[in-house]
Each structure stands twice: as C-alpha cells, then as structure tokens.
Backbone bond lengths (Angstrom), bond angles and torsions (degrees), N, CA, C in turn:
res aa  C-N    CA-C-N  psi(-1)  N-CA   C-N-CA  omega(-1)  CA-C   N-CA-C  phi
1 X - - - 1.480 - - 1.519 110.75 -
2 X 1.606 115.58 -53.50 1.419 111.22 176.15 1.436 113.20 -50.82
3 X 1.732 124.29 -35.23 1.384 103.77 -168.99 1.366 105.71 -98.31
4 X 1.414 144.20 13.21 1.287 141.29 130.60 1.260 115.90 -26.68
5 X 1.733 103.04 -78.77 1.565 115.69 -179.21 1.690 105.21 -42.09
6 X 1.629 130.12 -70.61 1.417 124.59 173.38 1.556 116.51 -19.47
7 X 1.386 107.55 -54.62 1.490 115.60 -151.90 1.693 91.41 -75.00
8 X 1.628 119.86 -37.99 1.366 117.58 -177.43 1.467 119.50 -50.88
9 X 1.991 113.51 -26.26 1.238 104.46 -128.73 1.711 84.23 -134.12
10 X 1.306 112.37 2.85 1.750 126.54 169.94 2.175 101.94 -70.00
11 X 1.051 110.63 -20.45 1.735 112.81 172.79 1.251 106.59 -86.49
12 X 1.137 104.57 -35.70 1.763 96.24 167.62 1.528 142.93 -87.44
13 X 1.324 101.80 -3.82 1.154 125.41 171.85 1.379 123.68 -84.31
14 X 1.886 101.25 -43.22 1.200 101.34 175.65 1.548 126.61 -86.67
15 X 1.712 102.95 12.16 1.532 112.36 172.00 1.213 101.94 -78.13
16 X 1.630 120.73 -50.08 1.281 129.72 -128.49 1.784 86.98 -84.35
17 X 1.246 121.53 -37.56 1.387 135.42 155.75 1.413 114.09 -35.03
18 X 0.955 141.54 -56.46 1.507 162.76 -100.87 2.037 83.86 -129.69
19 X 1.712 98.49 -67.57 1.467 101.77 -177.84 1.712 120.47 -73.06
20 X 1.437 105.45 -16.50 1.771 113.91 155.23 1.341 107.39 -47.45
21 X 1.382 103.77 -84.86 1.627 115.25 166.71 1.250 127.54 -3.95
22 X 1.588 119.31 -72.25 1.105 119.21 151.65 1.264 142.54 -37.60
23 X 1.181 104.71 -62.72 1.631 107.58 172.39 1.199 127.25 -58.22
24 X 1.342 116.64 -21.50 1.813 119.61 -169.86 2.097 84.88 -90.17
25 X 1.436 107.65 -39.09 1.918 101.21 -176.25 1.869 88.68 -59.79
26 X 1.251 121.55 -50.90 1.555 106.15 -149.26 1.422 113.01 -57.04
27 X 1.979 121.12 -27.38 0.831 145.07 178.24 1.206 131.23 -68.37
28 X 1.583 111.72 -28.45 1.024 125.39 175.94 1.915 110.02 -96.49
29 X 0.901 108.55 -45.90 1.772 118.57 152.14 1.930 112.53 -31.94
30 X 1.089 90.70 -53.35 1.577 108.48 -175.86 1.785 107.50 -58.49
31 X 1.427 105.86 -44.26 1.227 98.31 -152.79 2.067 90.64 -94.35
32 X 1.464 104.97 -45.05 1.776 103.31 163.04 1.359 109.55 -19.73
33 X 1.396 117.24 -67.20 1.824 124.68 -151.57 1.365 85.38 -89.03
34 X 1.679 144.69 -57.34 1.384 104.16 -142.19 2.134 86.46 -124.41
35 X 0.784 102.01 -9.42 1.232 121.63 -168.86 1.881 104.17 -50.02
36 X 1.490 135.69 -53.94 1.223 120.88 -164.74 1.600 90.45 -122.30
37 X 1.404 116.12 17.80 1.753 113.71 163.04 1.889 109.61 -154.67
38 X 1.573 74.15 100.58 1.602 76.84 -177.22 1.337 128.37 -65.74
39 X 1.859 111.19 12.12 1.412 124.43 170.48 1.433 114.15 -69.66
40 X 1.434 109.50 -5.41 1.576 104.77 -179.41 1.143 135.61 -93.00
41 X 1.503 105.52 4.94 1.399 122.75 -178.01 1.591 90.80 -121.10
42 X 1.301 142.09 -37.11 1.223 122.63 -178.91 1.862 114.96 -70.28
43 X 1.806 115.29 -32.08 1.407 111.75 124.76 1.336 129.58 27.68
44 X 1.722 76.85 -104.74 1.475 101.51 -142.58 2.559 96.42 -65.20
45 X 1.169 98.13 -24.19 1.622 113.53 174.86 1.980 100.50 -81.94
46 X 1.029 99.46 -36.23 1.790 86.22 -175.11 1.588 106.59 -80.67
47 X 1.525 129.87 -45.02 1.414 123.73 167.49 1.765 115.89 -38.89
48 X 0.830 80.27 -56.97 1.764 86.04 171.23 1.390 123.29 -47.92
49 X 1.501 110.05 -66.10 1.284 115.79 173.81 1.683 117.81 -50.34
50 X 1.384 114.82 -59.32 1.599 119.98 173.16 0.930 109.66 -37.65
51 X 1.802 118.84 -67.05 1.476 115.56 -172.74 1.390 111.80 -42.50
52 X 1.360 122.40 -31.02 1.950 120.70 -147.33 1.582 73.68 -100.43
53 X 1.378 149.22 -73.53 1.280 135.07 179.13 1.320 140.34 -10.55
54 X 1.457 107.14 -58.87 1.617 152.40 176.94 2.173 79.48 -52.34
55 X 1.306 99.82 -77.30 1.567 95.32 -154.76 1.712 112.27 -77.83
56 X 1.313 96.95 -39.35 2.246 94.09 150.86 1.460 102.18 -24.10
57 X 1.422 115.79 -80.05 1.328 113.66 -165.39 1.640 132.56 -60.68
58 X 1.507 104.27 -21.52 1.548 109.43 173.20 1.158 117.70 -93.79
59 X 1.503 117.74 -7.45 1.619 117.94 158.40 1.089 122.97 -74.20
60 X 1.627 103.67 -18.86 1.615 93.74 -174.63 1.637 120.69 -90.84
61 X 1.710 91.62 -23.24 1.267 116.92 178.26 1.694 102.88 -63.60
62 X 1.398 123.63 -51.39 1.332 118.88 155.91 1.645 140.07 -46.41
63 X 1.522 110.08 -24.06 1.293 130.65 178.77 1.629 105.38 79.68
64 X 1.384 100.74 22.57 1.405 102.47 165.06 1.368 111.95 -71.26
65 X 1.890 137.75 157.75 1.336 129.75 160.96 1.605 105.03 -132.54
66 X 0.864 106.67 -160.33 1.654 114.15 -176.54 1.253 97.84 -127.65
67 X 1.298 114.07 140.35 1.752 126.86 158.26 0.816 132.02 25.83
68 X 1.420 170.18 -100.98 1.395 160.88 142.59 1.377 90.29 -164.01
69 X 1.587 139.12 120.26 1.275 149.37 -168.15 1.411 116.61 89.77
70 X 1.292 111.30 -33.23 1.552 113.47 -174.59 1.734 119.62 -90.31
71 X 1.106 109.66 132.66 1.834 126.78 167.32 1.488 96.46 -31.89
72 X 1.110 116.79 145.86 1.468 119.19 -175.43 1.749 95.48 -94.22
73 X 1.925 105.63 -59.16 1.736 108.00 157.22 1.111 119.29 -3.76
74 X 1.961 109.70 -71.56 1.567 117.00 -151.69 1.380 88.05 -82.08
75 X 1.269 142.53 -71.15 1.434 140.56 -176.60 1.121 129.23 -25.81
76 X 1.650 127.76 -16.46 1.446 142.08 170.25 1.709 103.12 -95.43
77 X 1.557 109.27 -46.73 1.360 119.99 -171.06 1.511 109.90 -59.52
78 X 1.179 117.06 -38.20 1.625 127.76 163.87 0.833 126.38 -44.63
79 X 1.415 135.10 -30.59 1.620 154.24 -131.31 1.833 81.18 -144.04
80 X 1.741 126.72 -50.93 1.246 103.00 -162.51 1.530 127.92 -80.46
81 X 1.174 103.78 -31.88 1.477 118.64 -163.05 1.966 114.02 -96.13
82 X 1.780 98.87 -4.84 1.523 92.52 146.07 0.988 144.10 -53.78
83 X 1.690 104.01 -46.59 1.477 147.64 -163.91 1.294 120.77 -87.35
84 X 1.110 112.52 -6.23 1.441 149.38 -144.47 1.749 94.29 -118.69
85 X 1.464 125.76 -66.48 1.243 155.06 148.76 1.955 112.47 -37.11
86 X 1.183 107.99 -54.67 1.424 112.32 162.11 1.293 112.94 -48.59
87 X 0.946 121.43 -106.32 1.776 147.66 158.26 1.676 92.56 12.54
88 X 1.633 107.23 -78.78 1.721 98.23 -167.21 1.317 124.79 -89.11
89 X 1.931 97.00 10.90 1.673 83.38 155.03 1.687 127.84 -107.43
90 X 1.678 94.44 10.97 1.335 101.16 168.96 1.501 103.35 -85.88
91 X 1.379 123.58 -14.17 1.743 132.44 -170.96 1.366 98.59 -67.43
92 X 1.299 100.49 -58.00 1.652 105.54 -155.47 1.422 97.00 -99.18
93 X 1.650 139.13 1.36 1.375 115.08 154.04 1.660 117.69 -80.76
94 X 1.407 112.57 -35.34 1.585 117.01 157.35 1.499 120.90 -35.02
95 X 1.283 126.99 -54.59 1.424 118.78 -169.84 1.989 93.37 -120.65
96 X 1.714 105.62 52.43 1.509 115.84 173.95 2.209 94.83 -65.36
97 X 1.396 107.08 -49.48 1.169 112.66 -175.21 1.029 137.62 -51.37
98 X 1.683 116.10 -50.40 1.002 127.75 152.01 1.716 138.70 -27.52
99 X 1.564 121.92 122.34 1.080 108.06 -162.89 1.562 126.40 75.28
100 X 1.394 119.24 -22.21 1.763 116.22 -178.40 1.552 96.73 -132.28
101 X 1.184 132.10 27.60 0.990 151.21 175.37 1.971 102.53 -63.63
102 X 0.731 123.72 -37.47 1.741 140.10 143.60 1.211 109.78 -36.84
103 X 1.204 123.16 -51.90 1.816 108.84 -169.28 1.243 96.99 -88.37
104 X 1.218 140.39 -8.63 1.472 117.86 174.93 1.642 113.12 -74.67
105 X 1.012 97.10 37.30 1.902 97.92 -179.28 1.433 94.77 -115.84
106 X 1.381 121.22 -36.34 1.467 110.52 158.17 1.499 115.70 -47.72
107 X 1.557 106.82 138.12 1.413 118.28 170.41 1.900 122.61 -65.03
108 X 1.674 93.31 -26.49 1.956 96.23 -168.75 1.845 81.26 -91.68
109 X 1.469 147.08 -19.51 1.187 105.88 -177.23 1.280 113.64 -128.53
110 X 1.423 119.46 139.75 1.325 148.34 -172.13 1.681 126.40 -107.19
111 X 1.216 125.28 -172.08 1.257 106.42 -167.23 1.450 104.46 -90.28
112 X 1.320 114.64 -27.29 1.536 115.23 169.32 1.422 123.27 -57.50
113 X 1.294 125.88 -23.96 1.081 141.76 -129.63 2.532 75.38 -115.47
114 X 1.273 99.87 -68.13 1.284 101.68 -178.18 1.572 108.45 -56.68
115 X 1.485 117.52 -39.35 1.504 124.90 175.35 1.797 114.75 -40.75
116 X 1.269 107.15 -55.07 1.245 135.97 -137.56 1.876 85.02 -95.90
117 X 1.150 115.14 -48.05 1.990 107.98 176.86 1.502 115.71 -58.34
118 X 1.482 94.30 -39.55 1.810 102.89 168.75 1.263 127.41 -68.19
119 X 1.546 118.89 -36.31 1.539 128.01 169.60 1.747 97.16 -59.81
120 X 1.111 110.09 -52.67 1.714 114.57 -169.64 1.764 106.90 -48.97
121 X 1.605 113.40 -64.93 1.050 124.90 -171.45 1.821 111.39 -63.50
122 X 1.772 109.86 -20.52 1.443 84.91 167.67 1.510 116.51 -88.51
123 X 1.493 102.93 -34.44 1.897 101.20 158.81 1.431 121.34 -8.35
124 X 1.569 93.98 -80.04 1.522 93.70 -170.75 1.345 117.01 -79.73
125 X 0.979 121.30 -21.33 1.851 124.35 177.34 1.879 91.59 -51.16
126 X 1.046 114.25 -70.96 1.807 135.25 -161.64 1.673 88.50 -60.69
127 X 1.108 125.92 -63.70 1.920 122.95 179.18 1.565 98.04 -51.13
128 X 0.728 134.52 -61.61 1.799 131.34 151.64 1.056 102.22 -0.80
129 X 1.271 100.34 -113.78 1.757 117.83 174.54 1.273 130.38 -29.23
130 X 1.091 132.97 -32.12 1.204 137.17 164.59 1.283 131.39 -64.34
131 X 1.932 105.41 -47.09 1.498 96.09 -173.17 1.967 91.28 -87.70
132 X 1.302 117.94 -2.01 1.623 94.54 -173.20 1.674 100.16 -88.72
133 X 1.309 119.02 -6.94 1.193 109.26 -165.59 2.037 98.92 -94.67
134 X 1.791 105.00 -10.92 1.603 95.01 -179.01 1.269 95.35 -89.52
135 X 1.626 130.18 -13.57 1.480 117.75 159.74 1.323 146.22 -67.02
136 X 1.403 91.77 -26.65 1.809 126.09 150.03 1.316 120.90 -38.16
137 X 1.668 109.15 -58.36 1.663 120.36 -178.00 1.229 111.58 -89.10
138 X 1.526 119.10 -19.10 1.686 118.06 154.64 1.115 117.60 -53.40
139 X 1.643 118.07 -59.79 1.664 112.59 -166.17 1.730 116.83 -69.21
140 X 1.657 95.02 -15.06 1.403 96.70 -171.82 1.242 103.24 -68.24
141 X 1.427 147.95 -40.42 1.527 142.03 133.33 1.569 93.31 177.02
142 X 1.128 121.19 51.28 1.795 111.94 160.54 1.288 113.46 -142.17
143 X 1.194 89.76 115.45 1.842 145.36 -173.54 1.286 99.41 -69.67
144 X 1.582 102.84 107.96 1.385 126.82 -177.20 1.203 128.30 -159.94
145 X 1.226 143.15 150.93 1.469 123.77 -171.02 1.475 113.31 -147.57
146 X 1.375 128.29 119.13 1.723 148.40 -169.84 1.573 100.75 -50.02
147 X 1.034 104.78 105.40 1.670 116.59 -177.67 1.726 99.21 -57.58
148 X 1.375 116.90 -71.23 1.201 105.74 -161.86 1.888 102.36 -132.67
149 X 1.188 116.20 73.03 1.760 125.76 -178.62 1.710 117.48 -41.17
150 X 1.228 128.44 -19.31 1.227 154.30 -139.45 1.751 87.09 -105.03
151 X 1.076 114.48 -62.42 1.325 145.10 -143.42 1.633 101.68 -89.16
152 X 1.572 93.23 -58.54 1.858 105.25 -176.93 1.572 88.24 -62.84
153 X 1.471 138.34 -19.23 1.136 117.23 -162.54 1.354 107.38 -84.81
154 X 1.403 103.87 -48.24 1.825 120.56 -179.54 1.512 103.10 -43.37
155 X 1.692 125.17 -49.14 1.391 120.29 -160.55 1.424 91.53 -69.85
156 X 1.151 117.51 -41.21 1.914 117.55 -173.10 1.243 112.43 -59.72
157 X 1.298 130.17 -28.55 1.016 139.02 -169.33 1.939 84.77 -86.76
158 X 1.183 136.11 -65.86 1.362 129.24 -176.68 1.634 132.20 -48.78
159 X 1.519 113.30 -12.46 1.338 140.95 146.40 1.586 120.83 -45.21
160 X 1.582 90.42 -50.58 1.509 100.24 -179.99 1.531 120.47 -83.46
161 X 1.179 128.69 -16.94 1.362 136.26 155.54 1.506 91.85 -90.97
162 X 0.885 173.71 -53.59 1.251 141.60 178.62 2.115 118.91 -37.14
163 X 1.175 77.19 -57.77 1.690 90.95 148.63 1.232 138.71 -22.54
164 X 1.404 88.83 -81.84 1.734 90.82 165.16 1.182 129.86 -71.11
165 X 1.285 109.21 -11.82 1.780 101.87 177.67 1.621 82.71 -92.83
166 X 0.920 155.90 -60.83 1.362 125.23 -168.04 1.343 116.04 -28.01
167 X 1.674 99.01 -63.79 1.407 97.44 -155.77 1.768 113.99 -72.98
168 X 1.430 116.53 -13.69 2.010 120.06 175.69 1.530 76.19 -60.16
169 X 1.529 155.13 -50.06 1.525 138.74 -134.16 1.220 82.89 -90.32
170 X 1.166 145.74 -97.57 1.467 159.41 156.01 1.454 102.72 16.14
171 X 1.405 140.79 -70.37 0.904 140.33 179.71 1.793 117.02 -35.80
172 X 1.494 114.93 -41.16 0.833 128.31 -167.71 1.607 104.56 -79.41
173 X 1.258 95.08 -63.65 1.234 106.72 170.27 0.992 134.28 -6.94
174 X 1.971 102.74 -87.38 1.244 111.81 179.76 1.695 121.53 -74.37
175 X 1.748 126.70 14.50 0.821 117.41 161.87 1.561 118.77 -84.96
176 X 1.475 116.87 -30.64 1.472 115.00 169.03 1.338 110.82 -70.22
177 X 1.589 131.80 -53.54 0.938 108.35 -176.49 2.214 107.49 -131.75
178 X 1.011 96.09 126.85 1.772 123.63 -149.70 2.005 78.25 -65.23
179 X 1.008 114.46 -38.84 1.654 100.10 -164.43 1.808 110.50 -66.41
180 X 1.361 113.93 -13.32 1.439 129.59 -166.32 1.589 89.71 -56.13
181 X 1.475 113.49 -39.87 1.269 120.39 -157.03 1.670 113.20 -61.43
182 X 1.652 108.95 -40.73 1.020 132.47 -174.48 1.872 106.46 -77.51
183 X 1.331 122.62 -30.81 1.465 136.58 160.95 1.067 126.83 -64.04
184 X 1.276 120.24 -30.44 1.403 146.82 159.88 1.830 121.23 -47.58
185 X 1.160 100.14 -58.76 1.604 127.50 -172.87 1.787 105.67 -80.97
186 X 1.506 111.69 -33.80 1.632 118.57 174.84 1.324 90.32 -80.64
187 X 1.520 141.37 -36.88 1.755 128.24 -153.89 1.317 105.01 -74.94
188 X 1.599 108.80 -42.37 1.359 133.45 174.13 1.321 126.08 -42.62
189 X 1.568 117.68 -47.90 1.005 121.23 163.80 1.482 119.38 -78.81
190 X 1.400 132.85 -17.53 1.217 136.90 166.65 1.538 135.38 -76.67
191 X 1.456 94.79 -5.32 1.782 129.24 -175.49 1.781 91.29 -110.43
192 X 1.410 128.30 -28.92 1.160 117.19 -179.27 2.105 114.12 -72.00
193 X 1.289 87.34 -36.68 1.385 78.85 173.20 2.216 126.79 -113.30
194 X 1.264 62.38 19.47 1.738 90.20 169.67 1.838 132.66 -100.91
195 X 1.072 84.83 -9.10 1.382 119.16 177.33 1.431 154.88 -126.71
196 X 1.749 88.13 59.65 1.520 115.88 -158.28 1.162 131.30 36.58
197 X 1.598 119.41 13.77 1.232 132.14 -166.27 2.155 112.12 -67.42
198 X 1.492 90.68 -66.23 1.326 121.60 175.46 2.357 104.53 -81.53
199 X 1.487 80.14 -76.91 1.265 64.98 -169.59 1.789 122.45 -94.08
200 X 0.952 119.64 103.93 1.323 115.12 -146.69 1.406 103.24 -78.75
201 X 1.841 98.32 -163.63 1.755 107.54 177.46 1.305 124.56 -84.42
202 X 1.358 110.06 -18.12 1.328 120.24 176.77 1.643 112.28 -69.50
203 X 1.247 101.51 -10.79 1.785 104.29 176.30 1.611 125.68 -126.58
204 X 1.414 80.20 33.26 1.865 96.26 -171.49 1.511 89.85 -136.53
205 X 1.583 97.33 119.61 1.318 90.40 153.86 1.481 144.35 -51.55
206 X 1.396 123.74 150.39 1.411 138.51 -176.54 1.476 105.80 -27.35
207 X 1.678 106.14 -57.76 1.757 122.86 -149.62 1.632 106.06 -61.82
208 X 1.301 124.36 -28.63 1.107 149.42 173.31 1.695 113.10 -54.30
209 X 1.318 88.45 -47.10 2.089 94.99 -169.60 1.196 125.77 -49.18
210 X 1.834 132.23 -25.88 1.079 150.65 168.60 1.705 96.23 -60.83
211 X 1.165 138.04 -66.32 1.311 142.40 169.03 1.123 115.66 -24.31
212 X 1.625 111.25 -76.45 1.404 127.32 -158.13 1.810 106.41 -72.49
213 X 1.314 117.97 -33.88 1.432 125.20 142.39 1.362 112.36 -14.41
214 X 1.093 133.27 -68.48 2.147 123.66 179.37 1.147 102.92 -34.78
215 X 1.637 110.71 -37.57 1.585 85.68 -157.45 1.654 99.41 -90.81
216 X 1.306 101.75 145.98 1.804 124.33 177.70 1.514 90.81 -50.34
217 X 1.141 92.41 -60.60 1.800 89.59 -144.92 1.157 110.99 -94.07
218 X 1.571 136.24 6.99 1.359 115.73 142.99 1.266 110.88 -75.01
219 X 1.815 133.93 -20.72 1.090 124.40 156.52 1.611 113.84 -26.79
220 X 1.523 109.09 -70.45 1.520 87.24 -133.41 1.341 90.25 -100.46
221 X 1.702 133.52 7.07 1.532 119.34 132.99 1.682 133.43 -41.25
222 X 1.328 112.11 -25.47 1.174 115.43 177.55 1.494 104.71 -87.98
223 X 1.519 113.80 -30.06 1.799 108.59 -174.33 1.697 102.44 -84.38
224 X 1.258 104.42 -15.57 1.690 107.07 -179.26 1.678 94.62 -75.57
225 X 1.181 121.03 -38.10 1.799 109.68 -170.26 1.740 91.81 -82.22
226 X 1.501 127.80 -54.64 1.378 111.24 -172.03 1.514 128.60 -38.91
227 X 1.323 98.23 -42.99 1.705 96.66 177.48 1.780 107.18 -108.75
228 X 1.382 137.24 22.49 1.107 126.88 113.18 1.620 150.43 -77.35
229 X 1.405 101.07 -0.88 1.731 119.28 171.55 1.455 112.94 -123.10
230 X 1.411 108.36 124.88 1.464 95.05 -176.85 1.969 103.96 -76.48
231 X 1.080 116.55 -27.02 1.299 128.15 -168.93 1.595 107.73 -85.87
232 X 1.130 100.98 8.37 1.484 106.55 166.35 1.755 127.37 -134.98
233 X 1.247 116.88 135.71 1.301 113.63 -175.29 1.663 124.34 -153.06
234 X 1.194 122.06 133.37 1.522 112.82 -145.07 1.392 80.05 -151.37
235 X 1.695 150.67 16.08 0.852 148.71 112.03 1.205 124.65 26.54
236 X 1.471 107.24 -93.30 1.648 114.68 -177.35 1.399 108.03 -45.49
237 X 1.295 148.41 -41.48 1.035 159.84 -133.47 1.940 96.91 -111.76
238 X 1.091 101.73 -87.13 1.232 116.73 -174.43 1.473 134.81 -88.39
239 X 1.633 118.92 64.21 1.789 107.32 -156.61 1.392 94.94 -151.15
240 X 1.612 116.20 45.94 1.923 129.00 -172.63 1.749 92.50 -100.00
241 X 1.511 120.57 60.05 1.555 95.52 153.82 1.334 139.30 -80.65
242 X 1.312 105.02 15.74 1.695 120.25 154.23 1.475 95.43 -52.84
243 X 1.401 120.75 -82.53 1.642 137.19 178.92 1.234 105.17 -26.69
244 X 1.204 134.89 -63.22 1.047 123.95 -175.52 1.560 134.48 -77.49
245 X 1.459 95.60 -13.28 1.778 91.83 153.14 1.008 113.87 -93.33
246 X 1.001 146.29 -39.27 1.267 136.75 164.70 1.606 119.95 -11.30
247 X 1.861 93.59 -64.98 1.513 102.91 172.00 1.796 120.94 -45.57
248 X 1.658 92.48 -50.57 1.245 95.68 -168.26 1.791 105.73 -58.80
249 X 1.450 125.18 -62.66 1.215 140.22 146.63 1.674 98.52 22.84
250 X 1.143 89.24 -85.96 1.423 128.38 -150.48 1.967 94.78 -75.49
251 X 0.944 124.78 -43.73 1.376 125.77 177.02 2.086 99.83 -57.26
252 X 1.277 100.39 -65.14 1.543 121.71 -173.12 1.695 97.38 -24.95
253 X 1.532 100.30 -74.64 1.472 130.98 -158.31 1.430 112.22 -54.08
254 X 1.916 115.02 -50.93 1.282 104.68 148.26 1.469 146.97 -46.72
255 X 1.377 101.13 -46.48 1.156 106.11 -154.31 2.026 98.31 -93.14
256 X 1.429 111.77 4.72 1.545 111.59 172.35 2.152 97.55 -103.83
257 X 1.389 114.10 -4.95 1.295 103.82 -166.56 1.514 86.98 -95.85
258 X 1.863 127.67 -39.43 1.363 111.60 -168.97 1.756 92.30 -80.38
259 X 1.454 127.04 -26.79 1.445 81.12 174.88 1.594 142.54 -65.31
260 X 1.350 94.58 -23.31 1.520 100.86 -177.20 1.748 116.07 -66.87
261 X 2.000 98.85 -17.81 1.385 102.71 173.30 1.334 122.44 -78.45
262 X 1.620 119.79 -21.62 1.299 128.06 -151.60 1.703 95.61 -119.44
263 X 1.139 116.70 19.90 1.246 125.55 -145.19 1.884 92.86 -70.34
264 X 1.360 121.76 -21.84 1.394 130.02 -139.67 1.838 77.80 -102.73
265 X 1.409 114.41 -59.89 1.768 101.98 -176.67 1.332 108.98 -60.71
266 X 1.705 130.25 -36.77 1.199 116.79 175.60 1.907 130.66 -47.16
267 X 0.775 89.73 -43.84 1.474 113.47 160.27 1.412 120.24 -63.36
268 X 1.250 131.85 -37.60 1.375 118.60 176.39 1.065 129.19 -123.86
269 X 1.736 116.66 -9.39 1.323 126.53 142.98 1.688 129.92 -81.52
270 X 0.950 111.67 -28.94 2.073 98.37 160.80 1.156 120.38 -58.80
C-alpha cells in the first residue's frame, strides 16, 4: 500500500521540482538582464515606444490614419509590441545555451527547463509594457475602451508560443549550421513589416487577404486589434485559430524532436 501511494505521488514531485527549477532560472534570468542595470527595464518601455513613434510619424507623413475612433499610437502599439515579444523570445530561446552551458551539469535543469524561464521572463517583461503603455495613451487623453482584455490576453499569450517554437527550431538550427543565425535576424526584419505590423489590413486591399492569411501572425495581429477595438473588426477575414495552432503545434513538435536529435552540436557548438 505504502509503495502505491510513493509510486502515485513520484509525478508530483517531479513537477513540483520541475516548477522550483523554473522559478529559481526565472529569477536568476531576471536579475542577469535587468538586475545590475536598471536600463533594462527602462529599455525594454523605450523600444516600444520609439518603434510606435518612428511609425505614428511615417503614417502621417504618408497620410495614412487609423480606423475611425481609434488612437493611431495604440493601433500600431497593438500590432507592435506583440511582435516585439515574438521576435525576442525566439532571440533569447536560440542562444538559451549559451553562457549557462554550466548548469546543464545539474540533473533538475535541462534545456527546456532554461528555454522555458526565458520565454516566461520575456512574457511578463512585454505584458508589462504593454498594458502600462495602453495606460500611457489613456491618460494622455484618448478615450477608448478594451473590447475584450481576456481575449487580447490569450492571443498575447499565443505570440509567445509562437515564439518558442521558433526559437526550439532555431536553437537547433543555428547549432548545425551558424549562418541560420544570420537568416534569422534578415527573416525577422522581413516578418516585421510583413505582418500587419506597419502596414496593416485596413490598407491592403480585400483581394490580397486569402494570401496574407498563411501568415500566423498577421493573423493573430489582426485578431489581437479585433477584440481590442470595439470599432474595429477584421473578423470575417482573419479568425483561423485552428491555423494557428497548428503552427504553433507544429513549430513546438519540431523544434523539441530536432533538439533531442542535435542534442550533441547543441552542446558543443553554443
């Protein structure tokens, strides 16, 4: 009977282990990046802001506007600082190894385990930033109100596993072959303005939308503004989160099967 109970209670142990693990990496992650320069959190709010500035101003300079009711600011900022969150948690799960290449001599931590504190810590850094910066464009005096917060959170949260399955592929990647790294950083920027970020749907014709549909993540930039604007809706067009797990799915699954294959360059090339 006692070793029933043991055998029941060895899955729970090795979670509760598992979520130690974590928390002492997220902490220690935390204090590396922002911990002995408090420029890294003022950062991580000024990238954001510039970027959303930078393109405020070239829309207007274009005579582009935003939506009819909506902040032109918040309407770019929506679209930027997901993407923003994507991008550097595929950065920093790619080179997770690098530098902590030492703690993998511990038995409780692994590369998932280091992957997974860094995905966390840019989460919340970027959920940070985001909702203080739509409080930012509130107080500045435009009167607006978050259609569905619940929802904008879930898609944000789906950014960030988009993320990580980039970066388990990437990881691998760029240990077999070192130029991925450099392909990586050009795709990035070519996914930045490819991806309703800058130039959105509201300024692309209709005929196009079947196309621009492949991509995930102008998807769920457009489902991140639908149910954060009530005065906006891109719905009909854009609302396949089948598709987009899939991607994510499908990103995860690869990119945890080549690590376990590549497991030997990961290790001796980072």
């Amino acid at each position: 009977m006692n070793l029933k109970v043991t055998r029941l209670r060895l899955p729970a142990i090795s979670l509760q282990i598992k979520l130690n693990v974590i928390s002492a990496l997220f902490l220690r992650e935390t204090k590396t990046r922002f911990g002995e320069n408090r420029l890294g959190y003022i950062w991580a709010f000024l990238e954001a802001i510039l970027h959303t500035l930078v393109f405020v101003g070239l829309r207007k300079v274009l005579g582009m506007s935003a939506p009819p009711g909506i902040p032109m600011s918040l309407y770019l900022l929506v679209g930027i600082v997901p993407f923003m969150m994507f991008r550097q948690t595929a950065q920093q799960i790619m080179n997770c190894v690098r530098g902590n290449k030492a703690m993998l001599v511990f038995p409780q931590i692994g590369i998932f385990e280091l992957a997974f504190s860094r995905a966390l810590l840019e989460f919340v850094t970027m959920t940070v930033v985001m909702w203080s910066l739509v409080l930012g464009v509130y107080l500045c005096g435009n009167s607006f109100r978050v259609q569905d917060p619940l929802l904008v959170l879930s898609y944000f949260f789906l950014f960030s596993l988009l993320g990580m399955g980039v970066g388990f592929v990437l990881l691998s990647l760029t240990s077999i072959i070192p130029v991925m790294e450099d392909i990586w950083q050009l795709s990035g920027r070519i996914l930045y303005f490819s991806s309703g970020i800058i130039i959105t749907a509201d300024r692309i014709p209709s005929q196009y939308y079947d196309e621009l549909a492949w991509n995930p993540l102008f998807q769920l930039v457009e489902m991140m503004r639908t149910a954060f604007f009530r005065a906006y809706d891109s719905s009909q067009h854009f609302n396949d989160i089948g598709y987009i797990m899939w991607w994510v799915g499908g990103l995860w699954l690869t990119g945890l099967v080549l690590q376990k294959k590549t497991l030997w360059w990961i290790l001796q090339k980072q």
